[in-house]
C-alpha positions as CSV (number, residue, x, y, z in Angstrom):
1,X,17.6,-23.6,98.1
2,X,20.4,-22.9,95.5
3,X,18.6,-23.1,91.4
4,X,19.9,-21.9,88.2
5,X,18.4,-20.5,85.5
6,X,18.9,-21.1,81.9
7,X,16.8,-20.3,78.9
8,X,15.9,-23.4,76.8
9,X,17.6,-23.7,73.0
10,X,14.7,-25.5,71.0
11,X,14.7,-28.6,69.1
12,X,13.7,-29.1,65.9
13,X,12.1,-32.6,66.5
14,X,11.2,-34.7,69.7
15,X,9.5,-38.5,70.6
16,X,7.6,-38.5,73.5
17,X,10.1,-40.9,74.8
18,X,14.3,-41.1,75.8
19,X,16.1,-42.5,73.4
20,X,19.5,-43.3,72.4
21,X,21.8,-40.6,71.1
22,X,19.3,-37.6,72.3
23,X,20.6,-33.8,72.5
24,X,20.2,-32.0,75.4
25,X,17.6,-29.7,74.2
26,X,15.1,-32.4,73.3
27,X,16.1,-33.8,77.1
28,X,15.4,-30.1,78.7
29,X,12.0,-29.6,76.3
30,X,10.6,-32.6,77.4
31,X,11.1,-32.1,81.3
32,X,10.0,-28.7,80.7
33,X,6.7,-29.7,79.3
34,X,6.6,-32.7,82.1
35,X,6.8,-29.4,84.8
36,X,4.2,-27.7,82.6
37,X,2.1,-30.5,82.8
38,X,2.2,-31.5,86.7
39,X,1.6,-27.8,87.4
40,X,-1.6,-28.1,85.7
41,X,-3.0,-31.1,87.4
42,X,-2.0,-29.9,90.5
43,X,-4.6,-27.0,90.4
44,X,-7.1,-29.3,88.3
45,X,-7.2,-32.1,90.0
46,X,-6.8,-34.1,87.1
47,X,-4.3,-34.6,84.0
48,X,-6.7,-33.5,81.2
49,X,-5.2,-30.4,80.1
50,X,-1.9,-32.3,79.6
51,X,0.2,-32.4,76.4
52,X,3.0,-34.6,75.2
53,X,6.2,-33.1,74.2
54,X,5.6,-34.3,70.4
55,X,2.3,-32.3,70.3
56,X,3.4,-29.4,71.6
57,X,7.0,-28.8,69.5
58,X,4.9,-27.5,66.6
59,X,3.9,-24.5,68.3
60,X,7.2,-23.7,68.9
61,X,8.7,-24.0,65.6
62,X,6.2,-22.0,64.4
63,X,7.2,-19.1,62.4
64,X,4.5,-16.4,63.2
65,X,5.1,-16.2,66.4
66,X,7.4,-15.4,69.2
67,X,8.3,-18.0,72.0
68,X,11.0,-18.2,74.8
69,X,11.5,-20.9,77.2
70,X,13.3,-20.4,80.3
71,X,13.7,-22.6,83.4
72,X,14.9,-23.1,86.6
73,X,17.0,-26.6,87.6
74,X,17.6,-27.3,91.4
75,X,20.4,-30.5,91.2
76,X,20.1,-30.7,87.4
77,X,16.8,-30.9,87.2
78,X,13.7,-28.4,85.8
79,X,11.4,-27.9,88.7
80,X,10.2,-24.8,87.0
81,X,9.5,-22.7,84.0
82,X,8.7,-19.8,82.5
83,X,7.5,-18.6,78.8
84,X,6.7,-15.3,77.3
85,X,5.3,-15.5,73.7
86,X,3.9,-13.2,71.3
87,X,1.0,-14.4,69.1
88,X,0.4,-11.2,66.9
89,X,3.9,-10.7,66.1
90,X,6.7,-8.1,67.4
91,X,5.0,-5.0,66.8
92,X,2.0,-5.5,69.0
93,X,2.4,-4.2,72.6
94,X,1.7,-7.2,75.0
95,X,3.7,-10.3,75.5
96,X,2.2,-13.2,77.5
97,X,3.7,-14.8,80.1
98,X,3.5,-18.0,81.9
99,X,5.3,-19.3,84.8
100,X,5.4,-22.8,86.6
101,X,7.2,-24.2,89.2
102,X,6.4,-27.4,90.7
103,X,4.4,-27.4,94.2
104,X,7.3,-29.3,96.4
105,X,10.0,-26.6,95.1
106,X,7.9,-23.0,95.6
107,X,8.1,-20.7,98.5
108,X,12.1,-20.7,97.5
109,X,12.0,-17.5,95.7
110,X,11.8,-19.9,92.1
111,X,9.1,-18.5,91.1
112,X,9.9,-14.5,91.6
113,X,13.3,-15.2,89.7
114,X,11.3,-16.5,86.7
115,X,9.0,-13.8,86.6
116,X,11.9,-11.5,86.9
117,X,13.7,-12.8,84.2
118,X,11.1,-13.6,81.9
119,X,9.7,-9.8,82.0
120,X,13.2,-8.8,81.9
121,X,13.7,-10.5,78.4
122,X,10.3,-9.6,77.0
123,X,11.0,-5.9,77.7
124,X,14.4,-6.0,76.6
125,X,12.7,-7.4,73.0
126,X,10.3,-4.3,73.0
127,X,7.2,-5.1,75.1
128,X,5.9,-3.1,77.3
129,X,2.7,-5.0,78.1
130,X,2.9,-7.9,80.1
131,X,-0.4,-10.3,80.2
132,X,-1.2,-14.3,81.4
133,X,-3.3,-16.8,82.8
134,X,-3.7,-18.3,86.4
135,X,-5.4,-21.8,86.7
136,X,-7.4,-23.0,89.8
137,X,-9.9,-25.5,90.3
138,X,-14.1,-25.2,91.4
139,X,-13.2,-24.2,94.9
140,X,-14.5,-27.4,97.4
141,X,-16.2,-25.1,99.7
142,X,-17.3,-21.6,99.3
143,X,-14.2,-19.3,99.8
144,X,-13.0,-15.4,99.7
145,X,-13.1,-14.6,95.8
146,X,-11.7,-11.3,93.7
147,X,-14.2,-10.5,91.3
148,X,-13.1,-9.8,87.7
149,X,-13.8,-6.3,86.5
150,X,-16.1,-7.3,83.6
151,X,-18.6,-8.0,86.5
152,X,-18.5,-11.8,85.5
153,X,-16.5,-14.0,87.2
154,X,-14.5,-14.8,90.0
155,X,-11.2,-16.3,91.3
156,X,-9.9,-17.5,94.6
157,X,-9.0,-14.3,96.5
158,X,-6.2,-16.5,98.6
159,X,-5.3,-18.7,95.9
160,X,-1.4,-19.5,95.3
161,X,-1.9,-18.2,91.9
162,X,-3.6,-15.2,92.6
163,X,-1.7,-13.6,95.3
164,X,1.8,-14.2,93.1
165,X,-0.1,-12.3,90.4
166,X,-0.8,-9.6,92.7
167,X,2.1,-9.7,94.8
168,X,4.1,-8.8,91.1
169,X,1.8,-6.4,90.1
170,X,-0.5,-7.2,87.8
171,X,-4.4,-6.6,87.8
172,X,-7.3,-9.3,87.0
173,X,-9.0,-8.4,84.1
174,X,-11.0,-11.3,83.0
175,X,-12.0,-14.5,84.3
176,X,-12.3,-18.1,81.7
177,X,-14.8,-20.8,82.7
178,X,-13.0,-24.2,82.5
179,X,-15.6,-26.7,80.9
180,X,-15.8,-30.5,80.7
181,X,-17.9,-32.6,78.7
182,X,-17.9,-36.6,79.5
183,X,-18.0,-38.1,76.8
184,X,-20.1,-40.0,75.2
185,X,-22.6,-37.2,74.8
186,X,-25.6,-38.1,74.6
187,X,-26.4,-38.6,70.7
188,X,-30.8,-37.9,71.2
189,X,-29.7,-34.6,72.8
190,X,-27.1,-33.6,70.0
191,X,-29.8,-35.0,67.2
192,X,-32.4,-32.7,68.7
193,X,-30.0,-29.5,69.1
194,X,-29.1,-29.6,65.7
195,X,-32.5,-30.0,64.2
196,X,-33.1,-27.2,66.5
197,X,-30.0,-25.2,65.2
198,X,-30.6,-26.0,61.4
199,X,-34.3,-24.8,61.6
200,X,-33.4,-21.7,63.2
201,X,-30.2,-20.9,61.2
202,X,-32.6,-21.4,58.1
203,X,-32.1,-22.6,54.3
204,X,-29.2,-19.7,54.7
205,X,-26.4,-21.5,56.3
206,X,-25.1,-25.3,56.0
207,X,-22.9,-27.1,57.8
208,X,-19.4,-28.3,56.3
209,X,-17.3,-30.6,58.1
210,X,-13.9,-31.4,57.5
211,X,-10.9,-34.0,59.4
212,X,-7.5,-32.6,59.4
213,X,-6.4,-30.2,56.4
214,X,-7.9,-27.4,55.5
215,X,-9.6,-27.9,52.2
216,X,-7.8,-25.3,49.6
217,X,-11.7,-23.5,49.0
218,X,-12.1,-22.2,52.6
219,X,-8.5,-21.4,53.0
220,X,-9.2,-17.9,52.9
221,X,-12.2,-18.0,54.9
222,X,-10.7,-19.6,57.4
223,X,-7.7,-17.2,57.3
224,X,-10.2,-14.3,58.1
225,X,-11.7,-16.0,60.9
226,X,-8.4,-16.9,62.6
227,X,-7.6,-12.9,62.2
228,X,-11.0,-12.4,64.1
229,X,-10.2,-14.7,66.8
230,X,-8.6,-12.0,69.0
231,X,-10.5,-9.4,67.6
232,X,-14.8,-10.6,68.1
233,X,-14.2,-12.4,71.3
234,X,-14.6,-11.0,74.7
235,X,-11.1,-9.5,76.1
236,X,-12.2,-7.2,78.3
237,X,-9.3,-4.7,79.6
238,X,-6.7,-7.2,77.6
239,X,-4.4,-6.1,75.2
240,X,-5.0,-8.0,72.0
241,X,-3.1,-7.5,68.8
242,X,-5.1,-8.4,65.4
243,X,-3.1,-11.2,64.3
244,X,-2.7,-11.3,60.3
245,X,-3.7,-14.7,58.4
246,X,-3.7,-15.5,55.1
247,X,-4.3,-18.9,53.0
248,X,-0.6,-19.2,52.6
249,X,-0.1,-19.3,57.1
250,X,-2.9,-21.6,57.1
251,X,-1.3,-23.8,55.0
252,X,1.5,-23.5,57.2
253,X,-0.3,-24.1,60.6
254,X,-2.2,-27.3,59.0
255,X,1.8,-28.5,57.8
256,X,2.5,-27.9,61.2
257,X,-1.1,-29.4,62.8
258,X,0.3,-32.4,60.4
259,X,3.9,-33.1,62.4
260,X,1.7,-33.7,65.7
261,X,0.2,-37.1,66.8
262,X,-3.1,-34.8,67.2
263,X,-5.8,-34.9,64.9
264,X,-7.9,-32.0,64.3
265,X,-11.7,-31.8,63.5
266,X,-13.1,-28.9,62.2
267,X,-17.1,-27.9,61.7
268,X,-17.6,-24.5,59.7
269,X,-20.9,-22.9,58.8
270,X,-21.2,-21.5,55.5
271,X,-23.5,-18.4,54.0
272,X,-25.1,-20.2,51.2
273,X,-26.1,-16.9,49.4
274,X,-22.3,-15.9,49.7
275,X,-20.5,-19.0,49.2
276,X,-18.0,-18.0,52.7
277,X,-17.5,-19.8,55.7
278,X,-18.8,-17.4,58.7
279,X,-18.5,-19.8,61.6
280,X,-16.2,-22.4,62.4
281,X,-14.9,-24.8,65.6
282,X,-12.5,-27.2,66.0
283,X,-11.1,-30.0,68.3
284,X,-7.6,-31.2,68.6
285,X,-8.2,-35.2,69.2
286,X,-4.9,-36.9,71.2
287,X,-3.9,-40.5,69.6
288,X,-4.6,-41.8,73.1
289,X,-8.2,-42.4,73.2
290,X,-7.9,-42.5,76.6
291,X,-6.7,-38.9,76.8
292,X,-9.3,-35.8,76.9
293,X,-10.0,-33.8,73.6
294,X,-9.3,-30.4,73.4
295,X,-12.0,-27.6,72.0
296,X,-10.2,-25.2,70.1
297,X,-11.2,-21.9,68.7
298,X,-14.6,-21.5,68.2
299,X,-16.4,-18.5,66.6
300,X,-18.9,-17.2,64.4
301,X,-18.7,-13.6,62.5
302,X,-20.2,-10.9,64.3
303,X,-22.0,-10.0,61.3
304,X,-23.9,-13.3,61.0
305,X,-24.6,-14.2,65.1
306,X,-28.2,-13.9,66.2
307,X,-28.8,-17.5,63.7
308,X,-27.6,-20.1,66.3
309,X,-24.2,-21.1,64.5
310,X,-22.4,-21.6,67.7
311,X,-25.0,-24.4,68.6
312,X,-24.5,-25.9,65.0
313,X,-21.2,-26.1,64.3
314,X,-20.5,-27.5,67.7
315,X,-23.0,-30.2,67.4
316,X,-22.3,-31.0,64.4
317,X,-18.2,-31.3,65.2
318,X,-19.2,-33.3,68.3
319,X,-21.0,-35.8,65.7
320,X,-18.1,-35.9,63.6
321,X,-16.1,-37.0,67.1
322,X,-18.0,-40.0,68.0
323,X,-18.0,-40.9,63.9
324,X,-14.5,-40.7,63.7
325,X,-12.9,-41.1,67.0
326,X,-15.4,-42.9,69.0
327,X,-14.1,-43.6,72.9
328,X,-12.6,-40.3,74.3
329,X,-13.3,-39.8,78.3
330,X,-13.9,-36.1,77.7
331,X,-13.7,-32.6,75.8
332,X,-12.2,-29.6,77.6
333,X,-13.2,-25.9,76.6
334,X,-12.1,-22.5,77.9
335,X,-14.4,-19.3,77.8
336,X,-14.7,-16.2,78.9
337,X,-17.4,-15.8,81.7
338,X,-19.3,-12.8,80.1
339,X,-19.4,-14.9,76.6
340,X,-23.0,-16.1,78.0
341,X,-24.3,-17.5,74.6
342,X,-21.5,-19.6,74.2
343,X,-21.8,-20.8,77.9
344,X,-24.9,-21.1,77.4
345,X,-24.3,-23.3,74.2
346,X,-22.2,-25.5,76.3
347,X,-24.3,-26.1,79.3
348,X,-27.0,-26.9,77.3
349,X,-24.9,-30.0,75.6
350,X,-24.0,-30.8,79.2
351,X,-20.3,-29.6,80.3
352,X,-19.7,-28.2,83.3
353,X,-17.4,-26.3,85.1
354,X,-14.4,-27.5,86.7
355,X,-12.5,-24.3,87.3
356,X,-10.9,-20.9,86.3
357,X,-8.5,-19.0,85.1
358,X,-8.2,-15.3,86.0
359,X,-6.3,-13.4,82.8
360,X,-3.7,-11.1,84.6
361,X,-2.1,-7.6,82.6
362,X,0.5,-5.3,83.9
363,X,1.9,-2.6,82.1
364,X,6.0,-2.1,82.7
């Protein structure tokens, strides 16, 4: 099968729809994402992790970080992808890469030319470790698994996903539990898990809610928790930067969070004694209601865990949900398989999984 590769110039502005007049870049961005998106329900099952092209544009155009988009056309057309971005800037080590090619074109040698390239031009820009994600669904029937080295986890030892992984080289390091809520939760169960949460935390902590912007006095406290995101989550043999934040890129990000159809919810905890915000979550709600919601980051200070602040400011976000956006199918979450208390957070308010996702590194 004859392709072509070409890497992606990106536009500065994009409906989720043709129209009239359009450049070629917002043409090749929105197939792109179309590729990115089949891919995914292919190994789900389902079109929940989906995005449009309008809500995913801002991360692109988003000065802190690094992003390249390269595909592959067969006849004109983008049957595959590939990305390699770098979230921490361009003096960390690892860049993370990504590659998608659509299930009727693969076993052409699409993917291997991706992977190629996209290594090739990461390297080229001064990385030297190369890290990403594989997707597969809750295997049907019980199947040959590789364990992840953390001792927590597993993926599909025969999967498509896994043996390109290996095939190139790189080693599992971690596996991610993908979660699903339906929604409507149940609101007796979220009343009685946030009494339970607030009596625990104490007279020590409240909960703040938010929808949208960041208000300007927990700018820098949510600055310091965005730094901590790589940094107090599990990563296990990952390489992972400490990104810098400040009030000033958080006012960029919600500017950005702004140009997106998406809403976002946040729930933060805050230190009463202190006056600081030491726990926060969020979730990025589609304007389809009939699209799923996406959890965001989630995480609570090292300093201040053992109070049940996980359980609070997710309860109390999931409240602010059905308040505020009432009639979403579902909420999707991502984590890591040896981050027990937050599994353990969200089995008890009922998701469950639906797959995983094996993080892959490879030093070049």
């Amino acid at each position: 099968m004859r392709f072509e590769l070409d890497e992606l110039t990106i536009p500065t502005s994009i409906t989720d729809d043709p129209v009239d007049g359009e450049n070629i870049a917002e043409t090749s961005f929105r197939e792109a994402t179309a590729v990115r998106n089949a891919v995914e329900a292919a190994e789900t099952g389902s079109y929940e992790l989906a995005f449009a092209s309008s809500e995913l544009l801002p991360k692109w155009l988003d000065p802190y970080t690094t992003r390249r988009l390269l595909v592959a056309r067969v006849d004109g057309h983008i049957v595959g992808r590939a990305v390699y971005e770098t979230i921490a800037g361009d003096t960390a080590p690892e860049a993370w890469v990504s590659v998608d090619v659509l299930e009727d074109y693969r076993r052409n040698g699409i993917g291997r030319a991706l992977v190629e390239r996209i290594e090739e031009m990461a390297r080229t820009a001064g990385f030297h470790v190369m890290q990403g994600y594989q997707l597969t669904r809750v295997p049907a029937t019980p199947v040959e698994t590789l364990p992840s080295p953390t001792g927590f986890g597993a993926v599909p030892l025969q999967s498509a996903g896994t043996q390109f992984a290996l095939t190139r080289g790189y080693q599992l390091e971690q596996v991610e539990r993908f979660s699903r809520l339906a929604l409507p939760a149940d609101p007796a169960l979220l009343a009685a898990e946030l009494a339970s949460a607030r009596e625990y935390a104490g007279a020590d902590y409240r909960v703040i809610t938010w929808v949208g912007r960041t208000p300007e006095a927990w700018l820098d406290d949510i600055a310091l928790m965005a730094g901590r995101m790589n940094t107090d989550a599990p990563s296990a043999g990952l390489d992972v930067t400490e990104e810098k934040w400040d009030a000033d890129r958080v006012r960029a990000e919600d500017d950005r969070a702004e140009a997106s159809p998406r809403t976002l919810l946040t729930a933060a905890a805050e230190h009463v004694p202190s006056g600081r915000l030491v726990a926060f979550t969020e979730l990025s709600v589609p304007g389809d209601p009939s699209r799923s919601v996406a959890q965001e980051d989630t995480l609570v200070l090292r300093e201040h865990r053992g109070h049940r602040l996980g359980m609070l400011v997710k309860v109390a976000n999931l409240q602010q949900l059905e308040n505020t956006h009432p009639g979403y199918p579902s909420v999707t979450t991502f984590n890591a398989e040896e981050n027990r208390h937050m599994l353990s957070v969200n089995e008890a308010l009922g998701f469950i999984a639906v797959g995983y996702e094996g993080a892959w590194r490879k030093a070049v």
